[in-house]
Every structure is written in C-alpha cells, then in structure tokens.
N, C-alpha and C positions, 0 to 999 in steps of 0.2 A: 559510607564515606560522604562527607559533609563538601558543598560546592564552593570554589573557590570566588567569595564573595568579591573578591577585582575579574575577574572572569567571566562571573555572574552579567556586571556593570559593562563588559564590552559586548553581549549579546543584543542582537536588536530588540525594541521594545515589545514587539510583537510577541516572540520568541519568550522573552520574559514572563510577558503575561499569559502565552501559552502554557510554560512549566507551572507557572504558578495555582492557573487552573486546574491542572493534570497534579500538584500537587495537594490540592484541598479535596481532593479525590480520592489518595491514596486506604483513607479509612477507610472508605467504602469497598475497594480491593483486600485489604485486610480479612475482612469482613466477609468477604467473598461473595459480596454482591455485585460485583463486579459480572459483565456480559463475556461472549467467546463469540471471535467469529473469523472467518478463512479468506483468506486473499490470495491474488496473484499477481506475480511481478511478469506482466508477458514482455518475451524481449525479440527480436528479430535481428538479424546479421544485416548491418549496412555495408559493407565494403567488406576487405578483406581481414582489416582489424578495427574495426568498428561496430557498436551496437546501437539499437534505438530500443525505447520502452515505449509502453502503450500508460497512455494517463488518460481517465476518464472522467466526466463533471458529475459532480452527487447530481442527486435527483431535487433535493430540497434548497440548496444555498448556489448549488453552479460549484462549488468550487475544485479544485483538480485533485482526485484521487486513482489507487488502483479500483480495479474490478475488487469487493471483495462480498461475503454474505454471511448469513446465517449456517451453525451445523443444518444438516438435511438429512435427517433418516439413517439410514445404514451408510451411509457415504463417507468416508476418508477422508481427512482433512484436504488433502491434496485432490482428490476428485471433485470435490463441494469448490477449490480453486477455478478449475477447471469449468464446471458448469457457469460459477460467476461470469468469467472470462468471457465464453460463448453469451450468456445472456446479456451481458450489459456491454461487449463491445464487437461481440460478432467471432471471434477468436477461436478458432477450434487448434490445442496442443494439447502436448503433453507435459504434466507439470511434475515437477521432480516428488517423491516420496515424504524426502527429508525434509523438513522446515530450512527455508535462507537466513528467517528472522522472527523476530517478532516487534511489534509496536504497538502504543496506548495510544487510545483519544477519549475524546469524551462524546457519546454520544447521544442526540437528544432525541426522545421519544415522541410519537405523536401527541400523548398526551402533556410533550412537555417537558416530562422528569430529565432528569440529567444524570447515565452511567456512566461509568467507564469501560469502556473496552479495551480487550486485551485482541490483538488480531495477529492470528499466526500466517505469515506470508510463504509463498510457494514461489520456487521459477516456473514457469512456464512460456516453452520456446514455441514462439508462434506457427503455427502448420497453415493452414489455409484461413483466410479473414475474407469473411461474406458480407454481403452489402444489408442483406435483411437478417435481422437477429431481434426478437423480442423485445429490447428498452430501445429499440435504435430510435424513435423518436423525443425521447426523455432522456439522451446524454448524448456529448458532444464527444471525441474521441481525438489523439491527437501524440503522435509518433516524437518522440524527440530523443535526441542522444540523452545517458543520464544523466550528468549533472545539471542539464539544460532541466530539465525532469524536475531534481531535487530543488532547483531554483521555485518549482513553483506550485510544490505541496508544502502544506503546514505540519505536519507532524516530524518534530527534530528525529525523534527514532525513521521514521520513513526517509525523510532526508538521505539519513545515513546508511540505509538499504540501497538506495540508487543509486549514492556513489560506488559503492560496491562490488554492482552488477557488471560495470565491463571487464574488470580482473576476473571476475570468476567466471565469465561466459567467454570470453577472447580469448582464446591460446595464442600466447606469442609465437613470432615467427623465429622458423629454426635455425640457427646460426648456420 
C-alpha cells in the first residue's frame, strides 16, 4: 500500500527523512541481509491507572532508546530481553513470551556499514531496579509516562509501541 503523499507532506521533517532512510534500506531486508535483535519495553505501575516506561541513551549517539541486543546463545527472544534490560538499565523482570511488536532502524557498525535492523520488542514489567548493573556508567536512564516516551525516541514504529503500552498494561477500573 503506497503512502498518502499529502500525508506524507504533514509529517515532520525529521520523520520524513527518517522513513526515507529506513526506505533505501528496504533492499537490503529483501535480501535478507538485514540484522535481528531483542528488546524490551520495561514498564512499572505509577499510580493506580497509570504507567511509566524505562528509556535508555545508546552508548554511541546518547540518543533515547529501549534496552535492547543481540540473539545470545540458547536464549529466547524474550529472555535475551530480559538480560538487555538488567545490563543496560539495572532492571530485573519478567518479560512476556510473546512479542508486543516489532521495529526497524538502521543500524551502524563500528566499522561504519549501515544495516538495517529488525528488533522484536518484549514487555517487560519491572521487578526490582538496582543501582549497580554493568553499563550503568555508559547510559543514562530515565522513567516517563508513555507518550511522554514516544515523544522522544526516533523510531516511528517504536513510537507506536509506547503509545500502546498503557492500554495493554492498565486494566481499567471496574464499574
């Protein structure tokens, strides 16, 4: 399904030139050289119907992402969630089975190259958060309601993951 070029013209520039990116990409995905890797969306209970999520800063640019990494060995998608979570923001849960979502970016390699990745995201509801976790020196960390969140990762599919998140973790209250 082809995008609706007046549509296209109201998105921010940004955004634009993000898809545009992520679209001279898509060969590459074709192709199936495209990367894999596992994330997590950790969330915690503010209030009674309220949630926050955990946003983390890359290691390379600073900019706000989830915890997410590489497959690992024998590990699960959702486990290799999990492990992220604790490494890179101190986070110890349990992160659902099932996939919440998935999103693209482009990712670039030390040496430079530019892939694209496909990263399958996980909930994960935060259990206990430790002050000493292995990257805690090399990322900044930082609790916000989600849309507050989505305001301020770049990935439009991610975006669209945080908004989300409070419908599906909030049970409304019973009449």
């Amino acid at each position: 399904m082809m995008a609706d070029p007046a549509r296209l013209r109201c998105m921010p520039k940004k955004a634009r030139s993000y898809l545009g990116r992520l679209a001279s990409a898509s060969e590459q995905l074709f192709r199936g050289e495209g990367i894999e890797q596992f994330a997590a969306i950790c969330y915690r209970k503010a209030g009674d119907n309220a949630v926050e999520v955990l946003l983390v800063t890359s290691r390379d640019s600073g900019r706000w992402i989830i915890p997410k990494g590489w497959p690992i060995g024998k590990l699960a998608p959702h486990q290799v969630a999990e492990r992220e979570a604790w490494e890179e923001a101190g986070v110890k849960g349990k992160a659902k089975k099932r996939p919440f979502g998935f999103y693209t970016y482009i990712k670039t390699r030390a040496d430079g190259e530019r892939v694209p990745s496909v990263v399958q995201v996980h909930l994960l509801k935060a259990g206990k958060i430790e002050e000493k976790f292995p990257e805690e020196k090399q990322r900044n960390s930082l609790w916000l309601p989600p849309l507050e969140a989505a305001v301020l990762v770049r990935e439009p599919e991610l975006k669209g993951l945080l908004r989300r998140v409070a419908k599906t973790v909030v049970k409304p209250p019973k009449a």
